[in-house]
SETIKE-343051 format. One record per residue (C-alpha): residue in three letters; x negated, z, y; residue number from 1. Coordinates in pm, 1 decimal, padded with zeros to 6 digits. Each point is the difference from the previous one (the first is absolute). Layout:
% SETIKE-343051
+------+----------+----------+----------+-----+
! code !       c1 !       c3 !       c2 ! pos !
+------+----------+----------+----------+-----+
!  ALA !        X !        Z !        Y ! NUM !
...
+------+----------+----------+----------+-----+
% end
This chain:
% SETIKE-343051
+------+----------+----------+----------+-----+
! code !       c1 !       c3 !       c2 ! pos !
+------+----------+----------+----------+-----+
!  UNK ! -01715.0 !  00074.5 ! -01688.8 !   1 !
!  UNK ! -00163.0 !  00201.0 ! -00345.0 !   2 !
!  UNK !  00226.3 !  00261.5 ! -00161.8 !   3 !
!  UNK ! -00232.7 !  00261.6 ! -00101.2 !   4 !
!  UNK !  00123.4 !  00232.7 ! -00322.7 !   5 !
!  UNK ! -00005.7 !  00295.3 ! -00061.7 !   6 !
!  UNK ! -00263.3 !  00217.0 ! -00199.8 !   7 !
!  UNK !  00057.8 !  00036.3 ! -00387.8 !   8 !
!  UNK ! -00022.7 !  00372.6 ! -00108.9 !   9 !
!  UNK ! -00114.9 !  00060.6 ! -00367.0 !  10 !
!  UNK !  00278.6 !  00175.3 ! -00225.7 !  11 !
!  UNK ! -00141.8 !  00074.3 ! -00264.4 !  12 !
!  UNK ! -00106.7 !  00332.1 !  00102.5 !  13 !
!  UNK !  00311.7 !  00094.1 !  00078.3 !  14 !
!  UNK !  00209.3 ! -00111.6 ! -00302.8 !  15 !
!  UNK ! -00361.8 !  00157.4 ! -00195.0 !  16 !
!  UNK !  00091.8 !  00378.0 !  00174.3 !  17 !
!  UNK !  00409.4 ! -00073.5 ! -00012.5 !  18 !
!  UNK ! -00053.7 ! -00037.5 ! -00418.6 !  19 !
!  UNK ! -00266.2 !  00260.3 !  00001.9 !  20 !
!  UNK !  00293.6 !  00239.6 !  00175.0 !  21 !
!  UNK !  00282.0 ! -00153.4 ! -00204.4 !  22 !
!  UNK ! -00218.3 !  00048.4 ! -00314.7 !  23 !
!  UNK ! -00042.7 !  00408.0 !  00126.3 !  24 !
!  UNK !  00376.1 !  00037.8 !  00071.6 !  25 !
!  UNK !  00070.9 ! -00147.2 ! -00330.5 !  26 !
!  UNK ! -00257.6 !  00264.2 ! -00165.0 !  27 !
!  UNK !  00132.7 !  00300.8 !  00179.2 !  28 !
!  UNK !  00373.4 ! -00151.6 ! -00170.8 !  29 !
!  UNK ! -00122.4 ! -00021.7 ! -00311.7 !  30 !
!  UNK ! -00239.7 !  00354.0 ! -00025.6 !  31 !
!  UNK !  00295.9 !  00172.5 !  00171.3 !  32 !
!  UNK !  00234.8 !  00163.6 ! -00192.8 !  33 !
!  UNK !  00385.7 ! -00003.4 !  00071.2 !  34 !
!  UNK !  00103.2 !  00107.4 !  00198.1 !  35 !
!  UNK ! -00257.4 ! -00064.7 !  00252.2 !  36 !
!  UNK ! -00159.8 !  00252.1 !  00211.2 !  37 !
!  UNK !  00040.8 !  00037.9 !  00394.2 !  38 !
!  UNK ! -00375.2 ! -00113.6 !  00051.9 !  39 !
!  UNK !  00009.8 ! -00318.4 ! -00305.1 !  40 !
!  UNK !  00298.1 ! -00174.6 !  00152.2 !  41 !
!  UNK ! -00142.5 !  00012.0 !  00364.7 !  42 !
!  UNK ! -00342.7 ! -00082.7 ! -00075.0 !  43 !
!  UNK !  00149.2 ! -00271.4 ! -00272.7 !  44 !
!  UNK !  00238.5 ! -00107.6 !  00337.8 !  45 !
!  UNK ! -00245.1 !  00000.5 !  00201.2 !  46 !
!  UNK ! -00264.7 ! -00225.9 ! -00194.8 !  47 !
!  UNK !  00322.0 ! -00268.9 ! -00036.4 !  48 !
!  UNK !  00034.5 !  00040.5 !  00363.4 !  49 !
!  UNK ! -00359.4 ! -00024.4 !  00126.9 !  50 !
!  UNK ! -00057.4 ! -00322.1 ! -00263.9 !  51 !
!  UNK !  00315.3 ! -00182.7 !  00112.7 !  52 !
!  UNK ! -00131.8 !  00086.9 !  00363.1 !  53 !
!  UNK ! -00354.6 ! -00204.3 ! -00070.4 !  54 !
!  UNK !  00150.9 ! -00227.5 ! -00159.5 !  55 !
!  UNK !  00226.6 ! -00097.5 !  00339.9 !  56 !
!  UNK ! -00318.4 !  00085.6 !  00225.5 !  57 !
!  UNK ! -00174.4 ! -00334.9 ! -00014.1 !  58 !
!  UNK !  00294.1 ! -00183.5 !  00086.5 !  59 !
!  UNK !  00094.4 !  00204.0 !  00300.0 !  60 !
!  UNK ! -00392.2 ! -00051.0 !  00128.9 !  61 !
!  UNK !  00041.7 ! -00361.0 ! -00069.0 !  62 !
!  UNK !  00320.3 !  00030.9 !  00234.9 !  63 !
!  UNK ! -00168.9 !  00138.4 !  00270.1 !  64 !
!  UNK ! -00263.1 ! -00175.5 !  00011.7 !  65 !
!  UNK !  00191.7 ! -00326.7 !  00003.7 !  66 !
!  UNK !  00215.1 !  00169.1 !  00237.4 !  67 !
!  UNK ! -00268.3 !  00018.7 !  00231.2 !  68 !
!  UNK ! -00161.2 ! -00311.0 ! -00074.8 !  69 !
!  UNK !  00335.9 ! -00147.4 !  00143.5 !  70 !
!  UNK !  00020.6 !  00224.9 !  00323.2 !  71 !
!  UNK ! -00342.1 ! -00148.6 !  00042.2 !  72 !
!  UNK !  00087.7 ! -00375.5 ! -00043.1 !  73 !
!  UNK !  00286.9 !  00098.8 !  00248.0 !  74 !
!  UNK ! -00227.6 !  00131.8 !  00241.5 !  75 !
!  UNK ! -00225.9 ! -00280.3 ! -00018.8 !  76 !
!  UNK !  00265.2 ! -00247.6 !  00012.5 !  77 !
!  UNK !  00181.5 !  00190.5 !  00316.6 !  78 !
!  UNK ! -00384.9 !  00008.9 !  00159.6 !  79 !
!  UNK ! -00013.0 ! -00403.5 ! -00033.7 !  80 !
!  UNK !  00353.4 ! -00045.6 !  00140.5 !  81 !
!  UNK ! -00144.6 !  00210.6 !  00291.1 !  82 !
!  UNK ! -00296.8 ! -00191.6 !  00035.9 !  83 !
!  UNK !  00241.3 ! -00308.2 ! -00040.6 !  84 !
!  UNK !  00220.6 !  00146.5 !  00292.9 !  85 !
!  UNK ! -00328.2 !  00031.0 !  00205.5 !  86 !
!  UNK ! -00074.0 ! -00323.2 ! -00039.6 !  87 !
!  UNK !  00392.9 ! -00143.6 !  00043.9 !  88 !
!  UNK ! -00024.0 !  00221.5 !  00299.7 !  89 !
!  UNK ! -00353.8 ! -00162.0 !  00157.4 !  90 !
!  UNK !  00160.9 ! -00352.6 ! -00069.0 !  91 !
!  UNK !  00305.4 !  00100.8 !  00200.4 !  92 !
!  UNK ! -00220.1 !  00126.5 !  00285.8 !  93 !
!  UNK ! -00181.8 ! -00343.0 !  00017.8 !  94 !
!  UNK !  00323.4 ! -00186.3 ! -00027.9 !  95 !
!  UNK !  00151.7 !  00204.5 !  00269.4 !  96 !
!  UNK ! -00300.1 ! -00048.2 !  00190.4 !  97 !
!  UNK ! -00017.4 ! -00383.3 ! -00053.7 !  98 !
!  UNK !  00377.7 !  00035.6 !  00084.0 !  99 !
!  UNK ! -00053.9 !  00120.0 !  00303.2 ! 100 !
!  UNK ! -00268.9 ! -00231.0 !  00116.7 ! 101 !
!  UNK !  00224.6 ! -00253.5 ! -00103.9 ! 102 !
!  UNK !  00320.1 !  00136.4 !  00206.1 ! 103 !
!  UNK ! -00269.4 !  00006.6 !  00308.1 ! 104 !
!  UNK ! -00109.8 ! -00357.1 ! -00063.8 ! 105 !
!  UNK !  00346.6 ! -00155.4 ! -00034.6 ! 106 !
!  UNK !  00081.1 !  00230.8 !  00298.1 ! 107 !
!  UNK ! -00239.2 ! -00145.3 !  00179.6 ! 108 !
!  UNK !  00103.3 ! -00390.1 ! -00127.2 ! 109 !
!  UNK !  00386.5 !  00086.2 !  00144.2 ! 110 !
!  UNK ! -00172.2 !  00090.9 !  00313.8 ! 111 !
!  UNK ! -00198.7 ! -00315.2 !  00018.1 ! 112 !
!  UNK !  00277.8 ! -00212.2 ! -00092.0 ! 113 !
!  UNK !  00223.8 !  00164.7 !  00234.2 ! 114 !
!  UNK ! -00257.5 ! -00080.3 !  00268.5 ! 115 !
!  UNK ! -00037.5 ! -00355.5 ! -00112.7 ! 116 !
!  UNK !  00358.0 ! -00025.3 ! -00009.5 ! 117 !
!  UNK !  00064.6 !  00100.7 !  00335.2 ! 118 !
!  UNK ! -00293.7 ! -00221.9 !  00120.3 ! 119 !
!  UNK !  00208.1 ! -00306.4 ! -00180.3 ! 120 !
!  UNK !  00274.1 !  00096.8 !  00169.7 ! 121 !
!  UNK ! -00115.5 !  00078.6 !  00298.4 ! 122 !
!  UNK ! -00224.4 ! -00353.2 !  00021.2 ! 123 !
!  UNK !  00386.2 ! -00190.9 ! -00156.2 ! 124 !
!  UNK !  00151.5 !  00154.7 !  00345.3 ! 125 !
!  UNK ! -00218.5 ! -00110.9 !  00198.0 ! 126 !
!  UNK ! -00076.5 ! -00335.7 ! -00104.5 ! 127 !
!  UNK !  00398.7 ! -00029.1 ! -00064.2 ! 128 !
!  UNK !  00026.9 !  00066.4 !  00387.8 ! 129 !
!  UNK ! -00284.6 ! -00230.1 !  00061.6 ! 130 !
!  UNK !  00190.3 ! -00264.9 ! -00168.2 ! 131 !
!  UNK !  00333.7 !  00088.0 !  00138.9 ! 132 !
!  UNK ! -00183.1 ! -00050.6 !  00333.4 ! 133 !
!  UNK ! -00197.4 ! -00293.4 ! -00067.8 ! 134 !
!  UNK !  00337.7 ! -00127.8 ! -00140.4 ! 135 !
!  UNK !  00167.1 !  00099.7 !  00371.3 ! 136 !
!  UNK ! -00289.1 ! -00212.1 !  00134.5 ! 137 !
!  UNK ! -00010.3 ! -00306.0 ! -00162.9 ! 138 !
!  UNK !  00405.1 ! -00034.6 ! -00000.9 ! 139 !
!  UNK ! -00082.2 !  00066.4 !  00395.9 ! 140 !
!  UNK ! -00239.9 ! -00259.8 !  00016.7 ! 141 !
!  UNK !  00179.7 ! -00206.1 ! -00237.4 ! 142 !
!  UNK !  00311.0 !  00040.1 !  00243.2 ! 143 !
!  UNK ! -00177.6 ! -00044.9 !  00326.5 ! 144 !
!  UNK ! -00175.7 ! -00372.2 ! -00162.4 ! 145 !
!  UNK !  00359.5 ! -00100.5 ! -00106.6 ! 146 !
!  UNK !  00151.0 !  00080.5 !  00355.0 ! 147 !
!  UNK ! -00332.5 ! -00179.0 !  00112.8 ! 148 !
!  UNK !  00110.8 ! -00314.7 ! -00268.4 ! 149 !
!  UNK !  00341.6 !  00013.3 !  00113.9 ! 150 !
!  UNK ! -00077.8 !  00023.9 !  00375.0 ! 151 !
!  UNK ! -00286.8 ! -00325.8 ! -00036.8 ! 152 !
!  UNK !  00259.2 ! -00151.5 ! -00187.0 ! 153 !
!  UNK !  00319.4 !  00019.9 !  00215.7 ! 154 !
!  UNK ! -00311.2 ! -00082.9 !  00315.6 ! 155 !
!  UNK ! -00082.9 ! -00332.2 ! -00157.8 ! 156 !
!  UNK !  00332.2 ! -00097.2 ! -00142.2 ! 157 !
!  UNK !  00120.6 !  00019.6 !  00382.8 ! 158 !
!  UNK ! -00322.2 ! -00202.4 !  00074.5 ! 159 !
!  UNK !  00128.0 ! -00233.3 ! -00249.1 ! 160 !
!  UNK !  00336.5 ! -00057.9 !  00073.4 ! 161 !
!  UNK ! -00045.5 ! -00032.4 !  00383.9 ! 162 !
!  UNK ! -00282.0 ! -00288.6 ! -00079.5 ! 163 !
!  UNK !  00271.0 ! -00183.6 ! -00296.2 ! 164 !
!  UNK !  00272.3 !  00051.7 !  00310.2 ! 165 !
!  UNK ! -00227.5 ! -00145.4 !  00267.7 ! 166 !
!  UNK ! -00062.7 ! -00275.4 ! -00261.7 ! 167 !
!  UNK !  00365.7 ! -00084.6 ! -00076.1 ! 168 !
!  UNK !  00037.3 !  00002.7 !  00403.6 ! 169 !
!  UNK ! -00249.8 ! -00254.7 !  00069.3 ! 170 !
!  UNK !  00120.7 ! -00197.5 ! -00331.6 ! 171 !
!  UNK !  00326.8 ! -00027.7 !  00184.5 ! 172 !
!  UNK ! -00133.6 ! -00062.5 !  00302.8 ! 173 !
!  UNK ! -00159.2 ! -00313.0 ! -00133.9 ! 174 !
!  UNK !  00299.3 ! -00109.4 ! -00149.7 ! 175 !
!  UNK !  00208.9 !  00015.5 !  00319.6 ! 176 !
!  UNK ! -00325.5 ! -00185.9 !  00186.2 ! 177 !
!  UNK !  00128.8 ! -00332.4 ! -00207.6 ! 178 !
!  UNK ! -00370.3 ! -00071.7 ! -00147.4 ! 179 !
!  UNK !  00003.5 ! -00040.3 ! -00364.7 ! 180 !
!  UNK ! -00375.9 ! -00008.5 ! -00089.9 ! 181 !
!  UNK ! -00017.6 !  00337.4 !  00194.9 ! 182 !
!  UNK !  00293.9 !  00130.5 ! -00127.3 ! 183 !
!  UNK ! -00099.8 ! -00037.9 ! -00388.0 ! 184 !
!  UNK ! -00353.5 !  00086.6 !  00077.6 ! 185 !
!  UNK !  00131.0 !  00335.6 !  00116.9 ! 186 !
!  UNK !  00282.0 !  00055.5 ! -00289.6 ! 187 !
!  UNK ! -00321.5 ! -00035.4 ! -00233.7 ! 188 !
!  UNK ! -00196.6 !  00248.7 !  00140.7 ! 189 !
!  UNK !  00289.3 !  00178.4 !  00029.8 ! 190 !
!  UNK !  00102.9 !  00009.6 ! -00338.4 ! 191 !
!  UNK ! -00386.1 !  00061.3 ! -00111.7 ! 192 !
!  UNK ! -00022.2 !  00288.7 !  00175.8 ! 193 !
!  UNK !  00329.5 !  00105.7 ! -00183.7 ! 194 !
!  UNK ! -00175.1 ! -00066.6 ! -00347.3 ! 195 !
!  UNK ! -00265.5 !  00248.9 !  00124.2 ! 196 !
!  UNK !  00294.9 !  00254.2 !  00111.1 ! 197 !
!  UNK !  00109.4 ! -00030.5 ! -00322.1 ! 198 !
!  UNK ! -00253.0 !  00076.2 ! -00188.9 ! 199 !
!  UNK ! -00023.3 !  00403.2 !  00131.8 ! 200 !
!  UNK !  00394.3 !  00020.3 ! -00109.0 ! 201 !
!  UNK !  00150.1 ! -00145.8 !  00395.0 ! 202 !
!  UNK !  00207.7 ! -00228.4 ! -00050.9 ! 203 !
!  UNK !  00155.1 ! -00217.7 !  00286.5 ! 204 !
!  UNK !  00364.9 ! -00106.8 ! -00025.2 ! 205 !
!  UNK !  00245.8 ! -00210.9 !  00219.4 ! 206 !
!  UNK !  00398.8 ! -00033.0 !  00029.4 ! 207 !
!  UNK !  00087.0 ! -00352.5 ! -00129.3 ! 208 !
!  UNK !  00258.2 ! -00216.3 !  00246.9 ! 209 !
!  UNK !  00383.4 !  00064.4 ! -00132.9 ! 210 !
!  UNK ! -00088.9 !  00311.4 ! -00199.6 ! 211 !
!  UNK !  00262.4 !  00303.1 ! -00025.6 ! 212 !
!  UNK ! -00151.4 !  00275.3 !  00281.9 ! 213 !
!  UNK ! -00081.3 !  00280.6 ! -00171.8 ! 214 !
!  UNK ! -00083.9 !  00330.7 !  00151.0 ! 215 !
!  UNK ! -00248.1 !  00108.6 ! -00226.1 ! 216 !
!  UNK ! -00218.0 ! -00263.0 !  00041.4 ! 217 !
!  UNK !  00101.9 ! -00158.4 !  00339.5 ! 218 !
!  UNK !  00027.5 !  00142.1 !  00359.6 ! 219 !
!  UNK !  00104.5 ! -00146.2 !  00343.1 ! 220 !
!  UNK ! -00244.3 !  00031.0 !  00303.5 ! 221 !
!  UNK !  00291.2 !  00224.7 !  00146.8 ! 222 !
!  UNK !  00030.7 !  00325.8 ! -00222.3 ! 223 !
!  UNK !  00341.1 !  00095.2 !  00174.5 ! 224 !
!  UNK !  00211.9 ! -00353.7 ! -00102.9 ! 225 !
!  UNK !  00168.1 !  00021.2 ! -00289.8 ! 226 !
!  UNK !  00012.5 ! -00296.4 ! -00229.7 ! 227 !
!  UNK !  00276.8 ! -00143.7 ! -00159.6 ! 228 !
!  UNK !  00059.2 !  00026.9 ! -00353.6 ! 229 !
!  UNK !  00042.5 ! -00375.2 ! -00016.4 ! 230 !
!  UNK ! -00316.6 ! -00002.6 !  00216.3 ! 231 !
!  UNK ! -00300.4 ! -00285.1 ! -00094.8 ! 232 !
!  UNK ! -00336.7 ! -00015.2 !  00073.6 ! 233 !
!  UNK ! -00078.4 ! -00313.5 !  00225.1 ! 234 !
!  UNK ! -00360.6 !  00036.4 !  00018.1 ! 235 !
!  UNK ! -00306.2 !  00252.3 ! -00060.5 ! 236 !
!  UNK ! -00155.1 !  00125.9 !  00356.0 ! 237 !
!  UNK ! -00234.7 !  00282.6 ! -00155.6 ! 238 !
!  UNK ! -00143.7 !  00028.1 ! -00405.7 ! 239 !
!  UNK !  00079.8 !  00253.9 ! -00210.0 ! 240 !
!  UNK ! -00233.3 !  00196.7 ! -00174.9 ! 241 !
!  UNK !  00017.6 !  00163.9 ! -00340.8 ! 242 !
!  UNK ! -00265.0 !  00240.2 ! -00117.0 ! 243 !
!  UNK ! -00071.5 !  00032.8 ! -00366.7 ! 244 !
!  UNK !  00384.3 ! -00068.3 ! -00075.9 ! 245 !
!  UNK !  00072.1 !  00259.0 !  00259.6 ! 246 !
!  UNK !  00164.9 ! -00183.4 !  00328.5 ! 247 !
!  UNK ! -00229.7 !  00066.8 !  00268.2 ! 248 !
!  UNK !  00231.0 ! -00188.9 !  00280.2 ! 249 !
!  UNK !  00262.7 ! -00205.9 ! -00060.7 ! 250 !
!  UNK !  00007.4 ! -00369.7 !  00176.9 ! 251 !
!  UNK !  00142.0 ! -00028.2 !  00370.4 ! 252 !
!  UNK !  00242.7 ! -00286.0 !  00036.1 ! 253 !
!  UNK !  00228.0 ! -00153.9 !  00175.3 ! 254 !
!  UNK !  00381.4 ! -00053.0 ! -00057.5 ! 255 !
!  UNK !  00195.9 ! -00377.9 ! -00036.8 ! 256 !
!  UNK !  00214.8 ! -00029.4 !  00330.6 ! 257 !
!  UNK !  00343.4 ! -00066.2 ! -00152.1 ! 258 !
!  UNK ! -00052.6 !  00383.1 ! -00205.7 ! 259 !
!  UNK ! -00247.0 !  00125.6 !  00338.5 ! 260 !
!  UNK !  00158.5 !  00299.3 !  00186.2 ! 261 !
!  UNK ! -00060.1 ! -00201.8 !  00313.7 ! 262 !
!  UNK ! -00222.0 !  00082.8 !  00287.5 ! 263 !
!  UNK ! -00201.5 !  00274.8 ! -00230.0 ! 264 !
!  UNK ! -00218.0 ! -00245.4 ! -00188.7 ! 265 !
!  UNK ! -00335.7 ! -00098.3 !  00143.0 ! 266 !
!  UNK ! -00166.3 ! -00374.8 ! -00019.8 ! 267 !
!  UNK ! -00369.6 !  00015.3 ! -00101.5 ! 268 !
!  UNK ! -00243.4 !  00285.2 !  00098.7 ! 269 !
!  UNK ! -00354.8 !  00028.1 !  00017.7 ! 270 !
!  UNK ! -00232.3 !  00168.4 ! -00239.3 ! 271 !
!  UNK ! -00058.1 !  00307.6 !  00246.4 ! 272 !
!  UNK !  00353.9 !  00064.9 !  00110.1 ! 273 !
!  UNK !  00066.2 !  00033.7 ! -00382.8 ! 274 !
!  UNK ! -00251.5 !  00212.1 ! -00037.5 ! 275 !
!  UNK !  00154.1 !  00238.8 !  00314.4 ! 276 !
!  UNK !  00379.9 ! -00047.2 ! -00192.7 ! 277 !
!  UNK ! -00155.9 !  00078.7 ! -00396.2 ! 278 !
!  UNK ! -00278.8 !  00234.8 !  00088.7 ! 279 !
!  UNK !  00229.8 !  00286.8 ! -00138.4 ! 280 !
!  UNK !  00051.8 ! -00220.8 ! -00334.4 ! 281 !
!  UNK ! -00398.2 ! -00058.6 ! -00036.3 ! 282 !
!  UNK ! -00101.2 !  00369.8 ! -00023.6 ! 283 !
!  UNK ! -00107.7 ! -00003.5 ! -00363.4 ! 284 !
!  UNK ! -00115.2 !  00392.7 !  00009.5 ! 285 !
!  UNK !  00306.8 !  00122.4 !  00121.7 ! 286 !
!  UNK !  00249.3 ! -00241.5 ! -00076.3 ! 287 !
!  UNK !  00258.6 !  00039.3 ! -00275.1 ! 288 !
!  UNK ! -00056.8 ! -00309.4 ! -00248.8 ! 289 !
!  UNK !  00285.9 ! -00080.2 ! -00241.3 ! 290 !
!  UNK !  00013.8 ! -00263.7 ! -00269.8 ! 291 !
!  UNK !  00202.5 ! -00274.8 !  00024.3 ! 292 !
!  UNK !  00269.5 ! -00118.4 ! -00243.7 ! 293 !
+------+----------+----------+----------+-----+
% end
């Protein structure tokens, strides 16, 4: 921004007309004679006065006019600031405006993102309750096969054990028939088809001659008798079974006569009244199985 200056006004005129008056004053002094007259002192005053008063005149124009050369630079300088204000003010609008717009746009984002939220959330409910379900389902099904496994399994591990007890029965049979080609013949395919047993986890056992009778592992054809604790086994009438290391049934046997409570034990049987005596011992589904020691 230009400072302008103010206009120079010529003084020589003035200080020209404020000697020419001094110079008069001065005359009217010196012509006068003393004392001085009413009329030579004021008109000698009053050329002093009207000289010293152009002599002061050009300054005081050159005051005022730079006095309003100033109020002018003000006034131009205030009318900019205004016109600076206008424009400050127009920018504001537009920013308020663009503001605005913006407020409605991000209003309208929360809205969408509320939406989409509650679409995520509502879709995470339901496919949490579809899995909780399909979870309820499968552990169903998964429950139903197993008592299905178990059930098959407990149905052929009877199957089993009535076919290795059938097998021991004839085995014994041949040995009591006094034929030694028959009898070996049958203790091998006996003891084959106890390899096979043994290789799904049943595994045949029998009370050796002599041995300590032990309740665990032993039992008498006759639940009710009660065994001596000096008790021994004399011979095995029925196999025991163990399932997986969990005792399926234990062996049936038969007591020596000098420990034998007397009229309770029972020579030999036959493979199906064994079956009629243990059926309640070869329930694998609901039996209790224990381990033996």
């Amino acid at each position: 921004m230009s400072y302008r200056t103010a206009p120079k006004l010529p003084k020589w005129p003035f200080y020209l007309a404020d000697a020419a008056l001094l110079g008069v004053g001065w005359l009217i002094f010196w012509q006068s004679k003393t004392p001085m007259t009413v009329w030579e002192a004021f008109f000698c005053a009053g050329g002093v006065a009207l000289g010293a008063l152009l002599c002061v005149t050009p300054y005081l124009l050159e005051y005022r006019a730079a006095m309003k050369l100033t109020e002018a630079d003000r006034l131009t300088k205030a009318v900019l600031q205004i016109e600076n204000l206008e424009i400050l003010g127009r920018q504001i609008s537009q920013a308020t405006a663009g503001w605005q717009t913006a407020h409605e746009q991000a209003t309208k984002t929360v809205d969408a993102a509320r939406e989409i939220a509650e679409g995520i959330t509502t879709e995470a409910r339901a496919f949490s309750e579809f899995l909780k379900k399909a979870n309820e389902t499968e552990k169903n099904h998964l429950r139903l096969e197993v008592e299905k496994l178990r059930r098959s399994e407990s149905e052929w591990l009877q199957i089993l054990v009535r076919i290795l007890d059938h097998i021991f029965a004839l085995y014994q049979a041949a040995l009591r028939s006094g034929q030694g080609n028959l009898a070996e013949q049958i203790g091998q395919f006996q003891n084959a088809c106890r390899d096979i047993a043994r290789r799904v986890g049943l595994v045949p056992f029998v009370a050796i001659a002599g041995e300590p009778f032990d309740s665990k592992v032993h039992q008498l054809s006759d639940a009710s008798v009660a065994p001596a604790s000096e008790a021994r086994v004399a011979k095995t009438l029925a196999t025991g079974y163990s399932f997986q290391g969990t005792l399926v049934r234990a062996a049936l046997v038969s007591l020596q006569p000098e420990e034998q409570p007397g009229p309770h034990e029972s020579p030999d049987i036959s493979a199906d009244q064994f079956q009629d005596r243990a059926a309640p011992a070869e329930e694998p589904a609901p039996m209790v199985m224990t381990k033996p020691e």
